[in-house]
Structure formats: structure tokens, C-alpha cells
Steps between C-alpha positions, in 0.01 A plus 500: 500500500543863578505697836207736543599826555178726679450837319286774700252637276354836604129613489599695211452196296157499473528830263662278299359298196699412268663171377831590554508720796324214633750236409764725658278530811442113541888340448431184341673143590474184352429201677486159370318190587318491853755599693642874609801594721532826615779616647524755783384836457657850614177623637408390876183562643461552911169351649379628847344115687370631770141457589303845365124572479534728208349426145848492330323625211744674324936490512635285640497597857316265831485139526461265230362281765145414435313775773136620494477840392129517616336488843476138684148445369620530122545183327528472132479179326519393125473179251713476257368700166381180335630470099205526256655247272186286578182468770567537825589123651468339842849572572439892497133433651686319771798820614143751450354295716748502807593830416113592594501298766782715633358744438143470670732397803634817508211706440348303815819635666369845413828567268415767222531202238619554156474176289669548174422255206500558126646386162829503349396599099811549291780251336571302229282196646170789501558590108537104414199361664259868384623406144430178552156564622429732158547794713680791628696492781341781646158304443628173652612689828158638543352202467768262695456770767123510547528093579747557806290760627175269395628219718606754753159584548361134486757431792402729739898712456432857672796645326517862578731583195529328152804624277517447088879551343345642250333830712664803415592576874663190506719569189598837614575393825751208329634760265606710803628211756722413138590862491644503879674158435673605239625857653642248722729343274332206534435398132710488197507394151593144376555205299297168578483147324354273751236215526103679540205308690232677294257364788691658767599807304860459656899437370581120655788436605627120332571368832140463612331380153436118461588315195465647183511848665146480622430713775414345818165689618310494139705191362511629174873595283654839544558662201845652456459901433738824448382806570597860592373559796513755821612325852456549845811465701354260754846383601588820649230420797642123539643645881189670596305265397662246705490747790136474514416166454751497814398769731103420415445125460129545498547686162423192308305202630406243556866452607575204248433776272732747670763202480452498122538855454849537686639224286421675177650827658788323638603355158508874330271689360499617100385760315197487370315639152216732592409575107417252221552653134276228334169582768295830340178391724692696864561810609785722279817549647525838563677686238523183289205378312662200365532359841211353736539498895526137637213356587608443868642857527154571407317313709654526813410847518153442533484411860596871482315638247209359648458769808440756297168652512307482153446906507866541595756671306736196412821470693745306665582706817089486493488149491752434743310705788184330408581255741867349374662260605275161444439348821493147332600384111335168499619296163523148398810346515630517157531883503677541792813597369313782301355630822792412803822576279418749175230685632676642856780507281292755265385675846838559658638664149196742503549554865131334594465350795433105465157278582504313843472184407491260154272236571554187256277208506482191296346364199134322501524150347181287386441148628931482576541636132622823344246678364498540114228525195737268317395223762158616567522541809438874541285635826308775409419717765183645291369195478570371876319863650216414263481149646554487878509951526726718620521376901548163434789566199685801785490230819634187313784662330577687830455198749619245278838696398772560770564868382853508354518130380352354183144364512318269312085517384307149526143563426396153754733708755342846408144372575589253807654825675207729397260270600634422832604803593260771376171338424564250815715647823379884397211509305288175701596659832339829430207365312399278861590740743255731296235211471539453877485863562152585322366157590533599894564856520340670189869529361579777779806519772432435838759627589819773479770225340778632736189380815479209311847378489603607877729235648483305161789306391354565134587839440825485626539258248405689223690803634878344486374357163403867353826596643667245315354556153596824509847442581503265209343732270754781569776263454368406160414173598167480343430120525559480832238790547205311332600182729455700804190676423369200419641370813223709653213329278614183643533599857165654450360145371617303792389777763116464336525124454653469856229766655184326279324816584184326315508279790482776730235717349271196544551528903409823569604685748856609589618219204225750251781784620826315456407367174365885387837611623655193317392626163606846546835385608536285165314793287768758652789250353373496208504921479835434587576267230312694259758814517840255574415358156374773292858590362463111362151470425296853488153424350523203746532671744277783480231242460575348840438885667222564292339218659577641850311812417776722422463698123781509219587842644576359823714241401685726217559727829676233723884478648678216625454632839105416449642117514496596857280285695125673619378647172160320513252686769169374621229575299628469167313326262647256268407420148353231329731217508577409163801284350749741446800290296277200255696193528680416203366139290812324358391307161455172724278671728313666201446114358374360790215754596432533126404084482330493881290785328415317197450173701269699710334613201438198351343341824244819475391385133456169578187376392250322718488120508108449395 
């Protein structure tokens, strides 16, 4: 094992193109099997922690502290860029999902939103499956690509930016964050024979295979590999690394997560390859064609690459005061370490300030069972929006899943909780407050809702519960929002069942009034619910204030502060009630109505006894 020495390496190097001024530019090392030790270097780099508003977008001057760079109502929020190895699956459905949940949230906040989704195009994985498939990589990426943003559509994700590796601006923008890296003296030249996940696109380290070297996450042998490569000195950012994790627990959560993130930083950090010499489908190495950028050195950079404007002249510093840093990185588990150790790591060396938070939640399982085409077991989320749509597929994966923890799909579940919570404690109680409504007052108000809920109980009810949900939503804790929103369905059923304002109607009189005011106090929960949920369930919920008489504008216009109780005036004429969320048949269900219809059917064709 040798020591690595760091080497500065000027600016002046990009003049430079040949082999061997190259090889004297980049010292090489050789490192053998999956393990490097470095000893200490003679450079030392000084970090300022304080807490700084600036954009740190260049030196390495300010905080490497995550800090907004923007104004209080910015918030920037991105996916992961999903690999185009294969169709989009419900794993990556399910992170879009929350992430536009989070988004719409925000938005209601009146935050100048920027959702950031897209897909992650290059790699030796990309070039395997396009040949596979009889065609080009370039080909398979286009086509890959169009399904995410296909299924994007089909579940209602209002992305406001969606980033392809494979966009020039992206690959200029990588090219330069490499450049400023390197002027760093932050990568090198080396020697590296190690064990390769082809599926993760990553060195493993022998400690953390299972038997027969397979890799833990994709269960399938590492193959052992040597190649010259370029590094990045990750090491030399073990201390500030630490430091942050530290100073800014919130950095990574849920804090289980942050837990496992100080361990891996605690037992030292190694050097890492950021080139492969056996991958053509990437983007060059600068100066060295022979040599393709790693795939997560790639990637990363799109959460950056991403704020650039499509007519604008292609730059980092541009990208960075698009709207840098991320307010929120929200990954699955399995790539944390690429997001909460390498990637700030990659930030600090280019002197860029870091995201506020890495968000890592868990993995969706199927009936208890991992999900896999090799059992046949697979959940296509495709097939489930074309089956139950978008609303239904959005509020069981975000009710049903603590946000953080793993989750599991049961299709009995899926359609018990839609059924009962949707079509039943929503949908039922706005479909017979309607009913009640035309059937006694030509489906208009009576009455101002904020005259018909004086000295009512009711609406300050529904006010600490609005309160509530949105104190869970900015805390992340999306299934714990549904259940309170829908707290207010419930609390709206009893109050109606309690009030039995079809009772009233009948008497005339002041019980006529109280049962017109009645409905209006239900109908103004219901506006109420109809914008608390909308983050969750969006065509839902415009349906419910369609049917109060509002118009898509309208409800495209609203703010969480129109969850504020009084929105409904006197006067204001209703819809037709119509169901707005069809209950769901399960195949039992399905069975039984299909034989009481035959059996009914056959009784009509009797014949006549003569």
C-alpha cells in the first residue's frame, strides 16, 4: 500500500493534451484489492463554520453549512435522477410521489417552488441493457425517458424542472464542476483492482459482500476489476464532514438515517474512483478521451444543472444562482451514502455550498416480500394508475407508509383503505350534504359559513385539526397529514349524523334554519378538506370544489391560508352532487353482483307456467 501524496495541478492543464504530459500531470499509484490507505498529506485546507447566507459558489470561502442562498419563500426540491437501465418502477413512482406532495405543500405555502426531477442516462448498465434491446444507447435513453415522464403525467407530478444527463448544459456544467475540483488538488491518478457491483456501478469494499462476494443490495457476485482510473480525494473532507453532520443534525434524516451516516464517517472515509476506463457510453474526461466521468460524479450534478434556463448560456456559476442550494434531496435509502457523504464531499472541494437536508426513506415491499421479477411479484405502478387512477395510487402509498420507514403494498389493504376512506368518509359525505342541499334549498347557502358556525364547537374542531396537518406536513410527516385531514371527514360525519338535519328540514321553522346552516357548516369542511389534501390527492380534490361552485382557476389559485375557516358566503350555488371518488370492487365483490345479476336475469326470462 502506498501513501498518497496530493499534487496541485494548475488551470494550465487544460491546454494540455497529450498522453504524457498528462501522465505527468495525474501521478499515478497503485492500489490493490478493495482496500486504500492514505497517509497524511502536506496540504491543509482551513474551513470558515460559521453560519453565512452567501451562495459559496466559488473558492472556498463561507460556510459549508447547509444555508439558503435564496429568499425565505425559495424552496427547491429534487428526486433522485432515476437510472434508465429499465421502466420506471413503483419504488421511483413512490419518492416522485412524496416529493410532489412536498411540493404542492409548499406551493400552498406560497414558496416560489422549484421541483427538480429527471433521468440519470449514462454508464456501463445504459450501454448493456440499449444493446440488449437491439439499440443504441442514445435510442434507449430516449425512450426509457419518455416512460418516467409518461407516468409522471399519468400521476398527477407538477414537476417544474426535468433534467437528462445526457443535455448538453448538463455535460458542460459537469465538465466545469470537474475542472474546479481538480484545480483543487482534489483528484489524482491511480491504480485500482477491486471487486465491481455492475448494478450499483460502485468499487465494494469485501467487508460488506455476502458469500461468494455477492453484493448485498442487488445480491448478485462482484466481479474483481483493475483499472486506471482518476480519484477524488474524499478522505481529505473526513473532519469537515464530521463537523457538519455535528453542528447540523437535521442534515440527514430521518435521524436513524443520520445515525447511519456518522458511523460510516466515523470509521474513515476512502478515496474514491470518479473515472471508469472500460465505460465509453459517459461523459469524456476532460483532456483524456480514454477515460469516462463516473456515473455518480455525473449525476449528482444534475440537481445543479437542472436550474439552468433552457435559453441560457451553460454555466456553473449560472446554475448555482439559479436558485442553489437544494432545499431538500429526497432519495431512497440505498443511495444515501452517494448523496450525505460523496456528494457534500464533492461540494466542499468546489467550494459549493451544501443542500439542507438528505431525506432517506425506505424500501416498498409486496404482500411482506421483496419485490423481484424473478418471484413475480413485481407492482407496477402503470398498471395500478390504470386500475384504481392516480388519487387512489398517491393517498395509499402516502397514508399507508410512515415516511422514512419501509412500507409494504397489499392490494385487499390498498382497496379496504380507498374504499373507506375516499369513496366512504370523503366522497359519501359530500355527495349527501349536496343531495340534502338541492333537495331543500335548491343547492344554495343560506348562509355566510363563518354566521353559520358562530359559537360552534365544529369549527374549532376542524381549525386545531388544519393546524395540525400542516405542522405534520412541514415536518415531513406525510402519513400523519392524510390521518388528520381525514380526521375532519370523520368529525364532519358524526356532526351530520348527530345533527340529522333531514330530520329538521321536515319541521320547518327555526329547525328549516339550523339544518340549512347545518349543511353549510359540513359543505365549508369539506372546502377545507379539499385544499388540506390536495398536496395528497389533487384531481380529488379539485372535484370536491368544483362541486361547491368554485372553477379549476379558483382552486389552482388557492393558499393554505384559504384553509381558513369562512370561505363559503351566502348565496353561492353548489353543483350537482355527483360521486366524486367510485368505490373500488375487490374480485369477491365483482363475483357476487355479477351472479345476483345473472340470478336476476334469469328470474326475468322465466317462462310462464300455462
Amino acid at each position: 500500500m502506498g501513501c498518497r501524496v496530493q499534487h496541485s495541478i494548475q488551470s494550465s492543464f487544460w491546454l494540455l493534451s497529450s498522453t504524457s504530459l498528462r501522465n505527468s500531470l495525474y501521478p499515478r499509484k497503485s492500489f490493490f484489492k478493495n482496500r486504500i490507505s492514505f497517509g497524511k498529506t502536506s496540504r491543509t485546507a482551513l474551513y470558515c463554520t460559521c453560519s453565512s447566507s452567501s451562495s459559496n459558489s466559488s473558492g472556498n470561502k463561507g460556510s459549508f453549512l447547509p444555508n439558503g442562498v435564496g429568499g425565505v419563500d425559495d424552496f427547491v426540491l429534487t428526486t433522485p435522477l432515476y437510472y434508465v437501465n429499465a421502466p420506471p418502477h413503483m419504488g421511483s413512482a413512490y419518492t416522485t410521489i412524496a416529493a410532489d406532495a412536498i411540493a404542492r405543500f409548499q406551493r400552498l405555502l406560497e414558496k416560489q417552488v422549484i421541483f427538480i426531477t429527471g433521468t440519470d442516462e449514462h454508464g456501463e448498465k445504459i450501454a448493456t441493457a440499449a444493446a440488449a434491446n437491439g439499440s443504441s444507447p442514445s435510442e434507449h435513453c430516449d425512450v426509457v425517458s419518455q416512460a418516467y415522464k409518461s407516468l409522471w403525467k399519468d400521476l398527477d407530478i407538477s414537476y417544474d424542472k426535468f433534467i437528462r444527463t445526457t443535455d448538453p448544459k448538463h455535460e458542460a456544467v459537469v465538465k466545469e464542476f470537474y475542472s474546479r475540483v481538480l484545480s483543487n488538488g482534489d483528484i489524482y491518478r491511480a491504480d485500482y483492482e477491486g471487486l465491481y457491483c455492475v448494478n450499483c456501478e460502485e468499487y465494494k469494499d469485501e467487508k460488506e459482500l455476502l458469500e461468494n462476494n455477492c453484493c448485498p443490495t442487488h445480491l448478485k457476485p462482484c466481479v474483481r476489476r483493475k483499472e486506471d482510473n482518476y480519484f477524488f480525494a474524499l478522505s481529505k473532507y473526513q473532519q469537515q464532514l464530521e463537523e457538519v453532520l455535528k453542528k447540523n443534525p437535521g442534515f440527514v434524516q430521518p435521524s436513524y438515517r443520520l445515525n447511519e451516516v456518522q458511523g460510516w464517517v466515523k470509521n474513515g472515509l476512502k478515496d474514491f474512483s470518479i473515472s471508469r476506463a472500460s465505460v465509453d457510453w459517459g461523459i469524456a474526461v476532460p483532456n483524456d478521451s480514454e477515460q469516462t466521468i463516473y456515473v455518480w460524479f455525473d449525476a449528482l450534478l444534475g440537481y445543479v444543472s437542472a436550474l439552468l434556463e433552457d435559453n441560457e448560456q451553460a454555466s456553473l456559476e449560472t446554475a448555482i444562482s439559479s436558485g442553489w442550494p437544494a432545499s431538500l434531496h429526497l432519495i431512497g435509502k440505498d443511495i444515501l451514502r452517494f448523496h450525505a457523504v460523496y456528494w457534500p464531499a464533492m461540494l466542499m472541494s468546489a467550494g459549493i455550498g451544501l443542500p439542507k437536508m438528505v431525506f432517506g426513506h425506505g424500501f416498498l415491499t409486496k404482500d411482506g416480500m421483496k419485490m423481484g421479477k424473478s418471484l413475480g411479484n413485481t407492482l407496477e405502478p402503470t398498471e395500478l394508475v390504470q386500475r384504481f387512477g392516480p388519487d387512489a395510487v398517491r393517498y395509499f402509498f402516502l397514508r399507508e407508509v410512515e415516511f422514512g420507514n419501509d412500507g409494504d403494498y397489499s392490494e385487499e389493504r390498498f382497496i379496504r383503505m380507498i374504499n373507506a376512506n375516499l369513496a366512504n368518509t370523503i366522497g359519501n359525505l359530500l355527495n349527501r350534504t349536496l343531495g340534502l342541499l338541492k333537495k331543500n334549498c335548491q343547492s344554495t347557502l343560506a348562509v355566510d359559513s363563518s354566521v353559520a358556525a358562530e359559537g360552534n364547537k365544529f369549527k374549532a374542531e376542524v381549525e386545531k385539526l388544519v393546524e395540525k396537518a400542516r405542522v405534520h406536513y412541514q415536518k415531513l410527516e406525510l402519513s400523519s397529514a392524510c390521518e388528520t385531514v381525514l380526521e375532519i371527514g370523520n368529525a364532519g360525519n358524526l356532526y351530520i349524523d348527530s345533527q340529522a338535519p333531514w330530520t329538521l328540514f321536515k319541521q320547518g321553522g327555526t329547525a328549516f334554519e339550523t339544518a340549512a346552516k347545518d349543511l353549510v357548516i359540513i359543505l365549508e369542511a369539506m372546502r377545507i378538506i379539499s385544499i388540506a389534501l390536495s398536496p395528497i390527492t389533487p384531481g380529488l380534490s379539485l372535484r370536491i370544489y368544483s362541486q361547491l361552485g368554485y372553477t379549476e382557476e379558483q382552486f389552482n389559485a388557492v393558499s393554505w391560508r384559504d384553509t381558513k375557516w369562512g370561505g363559503l358566503k351566502a348565496g353561492q350555488v353548489m353543483a350537482q352532487a355527483t360521486p366524486i371518488f367510485a368505490r373500488i370492487e375487490d374480485g369477491t365483490e365483482a363475483e357476487t353482483k355479477s351472479a345476483a345479476t345473472k340470478k336476476v336475469s334469469k328470474k326475468e326470462k322465466a317462462p310462464k307456467n300455462v
